[in-house]
C-alpha positions in Angstrom: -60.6 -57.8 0.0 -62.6 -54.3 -0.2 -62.7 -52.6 2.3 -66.3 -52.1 2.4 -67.5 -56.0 2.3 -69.0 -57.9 4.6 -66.0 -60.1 5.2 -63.7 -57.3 6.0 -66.1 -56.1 8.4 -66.7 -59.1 10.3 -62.7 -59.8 10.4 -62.3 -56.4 12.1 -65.2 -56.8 14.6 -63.9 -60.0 15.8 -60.3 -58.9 16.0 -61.6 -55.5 18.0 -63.5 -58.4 20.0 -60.5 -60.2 20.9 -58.7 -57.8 21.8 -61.2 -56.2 24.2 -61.2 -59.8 25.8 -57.7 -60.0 25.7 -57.3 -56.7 27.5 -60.2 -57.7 30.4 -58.4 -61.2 30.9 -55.2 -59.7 31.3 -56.0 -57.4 33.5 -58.1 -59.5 35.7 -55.4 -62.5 36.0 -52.0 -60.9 35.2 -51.9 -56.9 36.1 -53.9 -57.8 39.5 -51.2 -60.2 40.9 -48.4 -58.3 39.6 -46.8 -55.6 41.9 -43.5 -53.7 39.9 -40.7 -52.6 41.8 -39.5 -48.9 42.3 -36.3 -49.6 40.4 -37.9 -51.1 37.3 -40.8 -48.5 36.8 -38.4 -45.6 37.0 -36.1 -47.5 34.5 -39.4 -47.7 31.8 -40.3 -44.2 32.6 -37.0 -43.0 31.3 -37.0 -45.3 28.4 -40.5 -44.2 27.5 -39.9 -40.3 27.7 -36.7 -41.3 25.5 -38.1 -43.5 22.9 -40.9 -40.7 23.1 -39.2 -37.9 22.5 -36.7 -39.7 19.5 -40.2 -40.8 18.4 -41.8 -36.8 18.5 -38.8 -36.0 16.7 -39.4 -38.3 13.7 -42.7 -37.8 13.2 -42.0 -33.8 13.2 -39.6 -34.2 10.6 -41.7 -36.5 8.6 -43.9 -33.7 8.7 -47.0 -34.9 10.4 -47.5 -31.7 12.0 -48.4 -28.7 9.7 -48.7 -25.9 11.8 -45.3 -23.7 13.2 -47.2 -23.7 17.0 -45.4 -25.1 19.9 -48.4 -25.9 21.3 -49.0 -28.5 18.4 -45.3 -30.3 19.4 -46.3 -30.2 23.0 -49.7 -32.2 22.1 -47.6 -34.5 19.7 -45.0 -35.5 22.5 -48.0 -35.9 25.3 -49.5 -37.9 22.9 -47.0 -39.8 22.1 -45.9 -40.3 25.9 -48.8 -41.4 26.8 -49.4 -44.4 24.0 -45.6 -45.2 24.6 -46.7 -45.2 28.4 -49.6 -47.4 28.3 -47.8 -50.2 26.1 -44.7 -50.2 27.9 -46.7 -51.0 31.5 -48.5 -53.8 29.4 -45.7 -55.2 28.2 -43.5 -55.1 31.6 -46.2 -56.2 33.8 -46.7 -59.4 31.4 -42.8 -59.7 31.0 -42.9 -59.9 35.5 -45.6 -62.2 35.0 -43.8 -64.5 32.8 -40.4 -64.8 33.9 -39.2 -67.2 36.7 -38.1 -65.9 39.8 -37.6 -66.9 44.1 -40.7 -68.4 45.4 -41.0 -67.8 48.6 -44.0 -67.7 51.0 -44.8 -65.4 54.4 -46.8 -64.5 57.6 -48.3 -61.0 58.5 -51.0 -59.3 59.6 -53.3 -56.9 56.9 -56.0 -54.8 56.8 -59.6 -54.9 55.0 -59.6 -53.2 52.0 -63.0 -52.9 50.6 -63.9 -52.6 46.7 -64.1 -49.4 44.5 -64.7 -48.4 41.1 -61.0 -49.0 40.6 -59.9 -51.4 42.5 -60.7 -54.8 43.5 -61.7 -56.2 47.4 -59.1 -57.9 49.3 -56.4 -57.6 51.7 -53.3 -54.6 52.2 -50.2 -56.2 53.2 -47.1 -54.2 53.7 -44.7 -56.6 51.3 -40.8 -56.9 52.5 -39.6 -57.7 49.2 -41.1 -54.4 47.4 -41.1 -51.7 50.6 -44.5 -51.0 50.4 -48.1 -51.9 50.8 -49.2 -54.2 48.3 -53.3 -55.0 47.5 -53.6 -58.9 47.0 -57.3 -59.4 45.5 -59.6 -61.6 46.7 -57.9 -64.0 49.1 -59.1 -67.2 50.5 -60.7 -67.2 53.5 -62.8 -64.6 55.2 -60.7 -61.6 54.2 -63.4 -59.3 55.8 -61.9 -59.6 59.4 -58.1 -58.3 60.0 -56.2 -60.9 61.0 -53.5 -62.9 59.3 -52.7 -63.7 56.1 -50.5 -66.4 54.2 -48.7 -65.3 51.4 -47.5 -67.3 48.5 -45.0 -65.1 46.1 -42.6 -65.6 43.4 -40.1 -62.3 42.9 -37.7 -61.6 40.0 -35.6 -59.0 39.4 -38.5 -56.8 37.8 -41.4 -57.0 41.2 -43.2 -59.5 42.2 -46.7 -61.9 41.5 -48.1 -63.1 44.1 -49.5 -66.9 43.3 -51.5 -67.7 46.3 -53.0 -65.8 49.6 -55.0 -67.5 52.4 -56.5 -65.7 55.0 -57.0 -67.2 58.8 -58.3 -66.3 62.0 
């Protein structure tokens, strides 16, 4: 197929689509519930400046960079860092999501956390299994008043996904 026909066209459009709606969908209903633990994201960030840095190194020698300046390596290695980065939080968040774990289910107070540009409405819980304050989005219930929450959790040895949270006066 030529690269400049109709067909091809529409084949990428829909596969740029799909991905797009792939990315919204998985962030809404997989990176929302999914809370890493301490342990686990400093283990990726080593393996990413690693892979990142053997990465840099092959693609210098391969001679994608032409120019002698250091400033040009530095670039290539952020750059690379940072797409290493990005894939390597997709794929361990989805890899938490996925694999079984402990369910287990608590009691505890929160506070009202309202919605931003970045972040979602819902309740902040200080989580035992994870040491540290956890935002689960959108519970059931009247979230809106601080009071308690139930808390419905399944935890592996990467963090934690919280499956269900019901708020009560």
């Amino acid at each position: 197929m030529k690269k400049y026909s109709y067909p091809y066209l529409f084949g990428v459009m829909i596969l740029l689509l799909v991905l797009v709606f792939g990315g919204v969908v998985w962030h809404r209903e997989v990176y929302r519930v999914t809370f890493l633990n301490r342990t686990a994201v400093r283990y990726m960030l080593v393996a990413v400046l690693v892979v990142a840095l053997v990465t840099s190194g092959y693609l210098i020698r391969r001679g994608v960079i032409k120019s002698k300046k250091l400033v040009d390596y530095i670039k290539l290695f952020g750059g690379v860092s940072f797409v290493m980065a990005f894939v390597a939080i997709m794929a361990l968040v989805a890899i938490t999501y996925c694999l079984p774990g402990e369910a287990s289910s608590y009691t505890t107070s929160y506070t009202y956390a309202a919605s931003s540009r970045n972040s979602c409405a819902g309740a902040n819980v200080d989580d035992a299994g994870l040491n540290w304050n956890i935002r689960v989005c959108s519970p059931a219930g009247n979230f809106e008043f601080n009071n308690k929450i139930y808390v419905e959790k399944r935890s592996n040895a990467l963090g934690i996904v919280v499956t269900y949270a019901h708020t009560y006066p």
